[in-house]
N, C-alpha and C positions, 0 to 999 in steps of 0.2 A: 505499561502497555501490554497487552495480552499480545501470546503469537500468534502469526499470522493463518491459524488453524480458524480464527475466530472471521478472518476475509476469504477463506475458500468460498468457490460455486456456492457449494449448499446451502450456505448463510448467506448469500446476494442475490436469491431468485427471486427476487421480486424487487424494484426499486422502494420498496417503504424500507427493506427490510439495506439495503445498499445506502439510503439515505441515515438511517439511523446510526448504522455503522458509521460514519463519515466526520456526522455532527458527533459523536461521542468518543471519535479521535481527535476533532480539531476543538472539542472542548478539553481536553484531559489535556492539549499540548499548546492553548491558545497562551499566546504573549513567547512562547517559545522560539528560539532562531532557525530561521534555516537550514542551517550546518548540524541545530540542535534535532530537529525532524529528520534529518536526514538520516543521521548519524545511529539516531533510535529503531530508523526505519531496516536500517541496513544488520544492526545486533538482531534484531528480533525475526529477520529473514536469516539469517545465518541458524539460530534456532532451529527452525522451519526444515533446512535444507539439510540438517547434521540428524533430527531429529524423522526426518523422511517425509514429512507434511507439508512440504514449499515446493512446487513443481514450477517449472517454465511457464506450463499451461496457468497456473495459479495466476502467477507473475502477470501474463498476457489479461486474462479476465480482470484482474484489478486494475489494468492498467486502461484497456477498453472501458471500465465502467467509467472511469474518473475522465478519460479523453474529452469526452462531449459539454462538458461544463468545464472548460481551461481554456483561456484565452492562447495563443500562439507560443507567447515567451512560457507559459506556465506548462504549455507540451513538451518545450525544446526542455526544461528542467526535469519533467516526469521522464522524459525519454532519457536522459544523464542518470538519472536513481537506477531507472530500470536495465539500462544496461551494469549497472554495476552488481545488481541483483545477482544479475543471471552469472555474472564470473565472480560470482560470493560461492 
């Protein structure tokens, strides 16, 4: 997985460019677990955060972009990553 430099703003201003992004993480980790996306999702924020490229603000946008297409239970999970983010 590339870092999270690659889901800043500047790379999601458009939703083609937020969709493309999306489909070519959940192809690169399709048949993957849960625990296993998560787990990837949380090293490569760490990256992000040590490296100086991971802000809260980042956090918040990605997490806004993906809200609107998640059913209820799949919010209550993205909001469980996201706080863990943020105290990474």
């Amino acid at each position: 997985m590339r870092d999270f430099n690659n889901y800043n703003q500047k790379n999601l201003n458009s939703n083609d460019n937020a969709m493309n992004t999306l489909k070519s993480f959940a192809k690169k980790y399709e048949g993957a677990s849960e625990d296993q996306l998560v787990s990837q999702i949380l090293i490569e924020a760490q990256k992000g955060r040590e490296n100086g490229t991971l802000t809260d603000g980042d956090i918040e946008r990605f997490r806004n972009m993906l809200y609107p297409m998640l059913n209820q239970k799949q919010r209550e999970k993205l909001d469980k990553v996201i706080k863990q983010l943020k105290t990474n």
